[in-house]
C-alpha positions in Angstrom: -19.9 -0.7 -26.9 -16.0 0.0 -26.8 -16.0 0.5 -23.3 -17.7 -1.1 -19.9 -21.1 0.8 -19.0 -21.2 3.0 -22.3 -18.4 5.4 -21.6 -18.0 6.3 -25.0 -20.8 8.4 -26.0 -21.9 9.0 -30.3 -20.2 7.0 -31.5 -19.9 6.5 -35.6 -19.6 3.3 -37.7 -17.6 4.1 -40.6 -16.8 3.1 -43.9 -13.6 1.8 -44.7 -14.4 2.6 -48.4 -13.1 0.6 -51.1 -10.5 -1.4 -49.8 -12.7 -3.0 -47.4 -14.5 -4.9 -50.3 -10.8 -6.1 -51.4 -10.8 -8.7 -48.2 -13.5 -11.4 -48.4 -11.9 -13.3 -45.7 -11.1 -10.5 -43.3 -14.0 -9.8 -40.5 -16.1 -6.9 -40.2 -14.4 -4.9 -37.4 -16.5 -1.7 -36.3 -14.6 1.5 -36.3 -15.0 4.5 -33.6 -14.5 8.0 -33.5 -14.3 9.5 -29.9 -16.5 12.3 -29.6 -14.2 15.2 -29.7 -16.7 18.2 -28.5 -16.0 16.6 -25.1 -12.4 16.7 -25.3 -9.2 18.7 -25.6 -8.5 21.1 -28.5 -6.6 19.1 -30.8 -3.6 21.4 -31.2 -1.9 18.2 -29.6 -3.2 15.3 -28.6 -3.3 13.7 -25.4 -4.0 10.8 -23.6 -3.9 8.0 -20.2 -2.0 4.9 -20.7 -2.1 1.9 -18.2 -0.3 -1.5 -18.5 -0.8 -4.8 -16.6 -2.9 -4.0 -13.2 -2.8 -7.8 -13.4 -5.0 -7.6 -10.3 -6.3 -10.1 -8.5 -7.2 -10.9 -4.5 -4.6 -13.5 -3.9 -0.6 -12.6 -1.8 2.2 -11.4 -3.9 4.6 -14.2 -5.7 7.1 -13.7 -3.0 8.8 -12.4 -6.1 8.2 -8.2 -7.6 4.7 -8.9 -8.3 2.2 -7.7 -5.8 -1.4 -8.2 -7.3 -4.1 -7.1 -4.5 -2.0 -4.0 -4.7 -3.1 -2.6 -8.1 -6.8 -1.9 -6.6 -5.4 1.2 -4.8 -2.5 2.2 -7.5 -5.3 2.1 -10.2 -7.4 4.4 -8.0 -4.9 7.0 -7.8 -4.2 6.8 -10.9 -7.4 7.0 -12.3 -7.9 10.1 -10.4 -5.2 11.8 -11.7 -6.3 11.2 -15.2 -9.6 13.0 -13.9 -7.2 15.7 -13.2 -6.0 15.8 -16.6 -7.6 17.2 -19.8 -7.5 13.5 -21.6 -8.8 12.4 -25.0 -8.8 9.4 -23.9 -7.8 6.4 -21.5 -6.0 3.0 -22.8 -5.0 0.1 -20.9 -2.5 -2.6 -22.5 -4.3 -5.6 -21.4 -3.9 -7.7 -17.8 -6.4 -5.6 -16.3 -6.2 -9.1 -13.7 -4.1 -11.7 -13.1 -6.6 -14.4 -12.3 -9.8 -15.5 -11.4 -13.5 -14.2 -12.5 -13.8 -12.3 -9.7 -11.7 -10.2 -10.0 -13.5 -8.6 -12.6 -15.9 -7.6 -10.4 -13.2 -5.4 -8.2 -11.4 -3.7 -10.9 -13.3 -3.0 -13.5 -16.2 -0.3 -11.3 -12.6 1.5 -10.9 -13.1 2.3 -14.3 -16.0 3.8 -14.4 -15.1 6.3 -12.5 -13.1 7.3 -15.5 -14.7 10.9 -16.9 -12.4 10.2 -20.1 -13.4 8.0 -23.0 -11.7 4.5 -22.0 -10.5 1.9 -24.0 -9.0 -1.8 -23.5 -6.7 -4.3 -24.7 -6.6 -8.0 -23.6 -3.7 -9.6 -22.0 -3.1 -13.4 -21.7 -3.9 -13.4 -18.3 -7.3 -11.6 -19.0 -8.1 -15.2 -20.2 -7.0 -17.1 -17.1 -10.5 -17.9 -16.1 -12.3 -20.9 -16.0 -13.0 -22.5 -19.1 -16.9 -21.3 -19.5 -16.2 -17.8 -19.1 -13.5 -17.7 -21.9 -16.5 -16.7 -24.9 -17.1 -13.8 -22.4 -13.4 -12.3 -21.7 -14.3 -9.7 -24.4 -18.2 -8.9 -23.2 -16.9 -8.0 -19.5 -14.4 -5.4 -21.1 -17.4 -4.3 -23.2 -15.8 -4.9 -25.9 -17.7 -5.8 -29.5 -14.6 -6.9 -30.9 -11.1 -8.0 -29.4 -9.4 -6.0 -32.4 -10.9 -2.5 -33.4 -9.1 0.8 -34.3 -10.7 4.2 -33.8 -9.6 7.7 -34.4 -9.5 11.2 -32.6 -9.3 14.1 -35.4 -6.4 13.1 -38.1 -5.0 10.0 -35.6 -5.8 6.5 -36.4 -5.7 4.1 -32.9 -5.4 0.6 -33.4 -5.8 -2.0 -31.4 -4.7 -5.3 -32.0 -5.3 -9.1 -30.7 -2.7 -10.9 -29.7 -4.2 -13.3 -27.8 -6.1 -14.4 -31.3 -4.4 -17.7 -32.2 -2.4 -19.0 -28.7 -2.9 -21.7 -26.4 -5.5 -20.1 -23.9 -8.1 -17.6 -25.4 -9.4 -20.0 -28.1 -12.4 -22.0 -26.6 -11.8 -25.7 -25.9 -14.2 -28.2 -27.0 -16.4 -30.7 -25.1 -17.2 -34.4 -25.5 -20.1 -34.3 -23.4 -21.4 -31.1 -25.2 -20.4 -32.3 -29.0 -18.3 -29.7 -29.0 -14.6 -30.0 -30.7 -11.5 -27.5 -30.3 -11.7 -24.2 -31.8 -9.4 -24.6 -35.5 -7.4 -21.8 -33.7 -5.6 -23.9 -30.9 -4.3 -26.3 -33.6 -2.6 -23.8 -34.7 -1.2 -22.4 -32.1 0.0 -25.3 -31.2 2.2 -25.5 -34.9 3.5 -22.3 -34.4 4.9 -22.4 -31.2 6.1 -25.8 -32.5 7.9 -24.5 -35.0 9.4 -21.6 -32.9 10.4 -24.4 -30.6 12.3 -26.2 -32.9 14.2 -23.1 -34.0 15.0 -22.1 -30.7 13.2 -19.1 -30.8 13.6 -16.6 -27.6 9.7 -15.9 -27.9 8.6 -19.5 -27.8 6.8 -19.1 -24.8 2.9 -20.8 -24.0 2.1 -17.5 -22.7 2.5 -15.5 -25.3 0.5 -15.9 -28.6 -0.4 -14.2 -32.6 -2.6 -12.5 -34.7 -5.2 -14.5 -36.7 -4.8 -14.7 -40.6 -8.0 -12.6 -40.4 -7.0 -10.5 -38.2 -3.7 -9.6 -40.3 -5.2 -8.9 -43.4 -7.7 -6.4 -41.5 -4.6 -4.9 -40.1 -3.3 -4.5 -43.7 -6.5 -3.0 -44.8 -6.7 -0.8 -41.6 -3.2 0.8 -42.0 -3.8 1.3 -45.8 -7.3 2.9 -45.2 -5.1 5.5 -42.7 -2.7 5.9 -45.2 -5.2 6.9 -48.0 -6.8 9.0 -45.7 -4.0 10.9 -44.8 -4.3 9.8 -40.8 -1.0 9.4 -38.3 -1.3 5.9 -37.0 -0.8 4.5 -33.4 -1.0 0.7 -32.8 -1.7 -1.0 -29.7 -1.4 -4.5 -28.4 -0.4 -6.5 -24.8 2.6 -8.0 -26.5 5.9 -6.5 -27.6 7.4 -7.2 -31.4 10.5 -5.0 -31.1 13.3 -5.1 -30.5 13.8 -9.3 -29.5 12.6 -10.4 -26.6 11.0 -13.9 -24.8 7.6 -12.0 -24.5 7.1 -10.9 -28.2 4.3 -11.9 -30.6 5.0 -15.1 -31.8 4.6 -13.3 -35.3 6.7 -10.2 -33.8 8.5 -10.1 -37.1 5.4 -10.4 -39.7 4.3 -7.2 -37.6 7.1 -5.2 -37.7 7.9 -6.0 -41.3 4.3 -5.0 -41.9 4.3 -1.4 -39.5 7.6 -0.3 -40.8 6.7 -0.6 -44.7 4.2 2.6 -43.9 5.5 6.3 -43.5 2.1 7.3 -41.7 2.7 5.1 -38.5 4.1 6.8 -35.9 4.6 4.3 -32.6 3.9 0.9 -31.6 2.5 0.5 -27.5 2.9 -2.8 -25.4 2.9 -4.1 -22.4 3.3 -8.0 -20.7 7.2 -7.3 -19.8 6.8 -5.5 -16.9 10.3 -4.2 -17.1 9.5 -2.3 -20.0 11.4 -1.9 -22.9 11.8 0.4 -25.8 13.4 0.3 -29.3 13.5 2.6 -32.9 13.0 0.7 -36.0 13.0 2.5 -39.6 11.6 5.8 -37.7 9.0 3.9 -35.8 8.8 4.1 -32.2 8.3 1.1 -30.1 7.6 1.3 -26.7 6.7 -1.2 -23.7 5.5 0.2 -21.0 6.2 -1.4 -17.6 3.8 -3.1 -15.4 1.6 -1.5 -12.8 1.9 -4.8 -10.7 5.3 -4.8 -9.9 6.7 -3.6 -6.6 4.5 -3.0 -2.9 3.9 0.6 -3.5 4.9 2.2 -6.7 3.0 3.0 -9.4 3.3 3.1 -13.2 1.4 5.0 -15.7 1.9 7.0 -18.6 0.1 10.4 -20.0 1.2 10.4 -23.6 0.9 14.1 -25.3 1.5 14.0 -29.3 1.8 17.1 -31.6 3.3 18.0 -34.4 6.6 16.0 -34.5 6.8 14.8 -31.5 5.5 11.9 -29.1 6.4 13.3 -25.7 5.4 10.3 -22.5 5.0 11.8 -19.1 5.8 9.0 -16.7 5.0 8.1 -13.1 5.9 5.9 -10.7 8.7 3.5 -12.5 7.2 4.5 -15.7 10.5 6.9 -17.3 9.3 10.1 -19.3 10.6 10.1 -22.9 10.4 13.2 -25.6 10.6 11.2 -29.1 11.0 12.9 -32.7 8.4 11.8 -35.1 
């Protein structure tokens, strides 16, 4: 399942053809199609975006962050994407802030959802205790933390980058026999290395995509490209343009995104101030956090057609019209 209680119905596993077989080393990822006989006419394309609820039952920071708050901004925004003729709903990852719990508040908000819905984990998605970090993924109903799926000629994709950092990876236990997952090692030499270069994005909090994970990636985008399918990524974290919450492999990505003429925009979230940069014709856009400020809102309904990428904000989210 790619979403909590089975919201998306028929869907396909499909091939990825010949260059599948080209990576050995690269995981099996399922793809999706959304079922499109209960959605929109695809003369354009629409659909819900949500970053950073970051909800949790605790006070605000005394700071911008207010995180009880999101229960009742994600209800009204969920209803208005009932509203809306939607292909589908996206949210960039934080769905909380903290705590187990918390799961059990937010996530029956979305399934009230009448739209397919779709997630992407944030760092603090993992900030549970340590036995519930093997099921951060299950809760989200999610198969796979990285997965792409498509809607008529668009390829979504939706990366990890939570996939090699300090916090997702499971820690071992001594009393269990059990030893460190290979990943934290090395996260721990990368952020080292971005550390001793005095890199803006050395941060604990933010993290990178698995060796794996890249060459899927690289497969993924030239699979779209073969097929002749627009491409839309998705992650939590930024890569462009610089900034202390990007990727720790912000510029691996980009590098990687820009060399192909068939992706069209790149979605974040984790700075909550949003941010937004152009890069060789590719559109990169952070969207700002829903958990910011006592009592306004911020979410996105994102319309593409033909050649353009046109983002309908609300609350502090700003609307854009973008060329692609």
């Amino acid at each position: 399942m790619i979403s909590r209680r089975n919201l998306i119905k028929n869907v396909s596993l499909i091939s990825a053809a010949s260059l599948l077989t080209q990576a050995a080393n690269a995981s099996t990822v399922t793809q999706h199609t959304v079922n499109e006989s209960n959605t929109p006419p695809l003369d354009t394309l629409r659909f819900g975006v949500i970053a950073d609820p970051q909800y949790a039952a605790i006070p605000s920071n005394k700071g911008s962050r207010f995180y009880a708050n999101s229960l009742w901004k994600l209800e009204e925004c969920i209803a208005a994407f009932n509203q809306t003729d939607l292909h589908f709903v996206i949210t960039l990852g934080d769905m909380i802030d903290r705590h187990w719990s918390s799961y059990d508040d937010i996530l029956p908000i979305y399934d009230r959802l009448r739209h397919p819905n779709f997630f992407v984990l944030g760092n603090h998605d993992y900030s549970v205790a340590a036995d519930y970090l093997q099921s951060v993924a299950r809760i989200n109903g999610l198969d796979n933390t990285y997965y792409d799926f498509s809607v008529g000629q668009y390829r979504f994709i939706v990366l990890d980058g939570n996939d090699v950092s300090l916090f997702a990876p499971p820690k071992g236990n001594p009393y269990l026999g059990l030893v460190d997952d290979p990943r934290i090692a090395i996260a721990t030499e990368r952020l080292a290395n971005l550390q001793a270069k005095g890199a803006i994005n050395a941060k604990s909090w933010n993290g990178s995509l698995s060796e794996t994970q890249f060459n899927w990636l690289k497969l993924t985008l030239a699979a779209a490209n073969e097929n002749h399918e627009s491409v839309i990524v998705f992650c939590h974290y930024p890569v462009f343009p610089a900034n202390e919450h990007n990727l720790w492999d912000s510029d691996e990505l980009v590098e990687l995104l820009t060399a192909y003429p068939n992706v069209l925009a790149y979605f974040c979230g984790h700075n909550h101030q949003g941010n937004y940069g152009k890069l060789a014709g590719k559109h990169f856009i952070n969207l700002k956090g829903m958990v910011e400020t006592p009592t306004t809102t911020a979410y996105s309904i994102v319309t593409l057609s033909e050649n353009r990428l046109d983002i309908e904000g609300f609350g502090r989210e700003e609307s854009r019209s973008l060329a692609i």
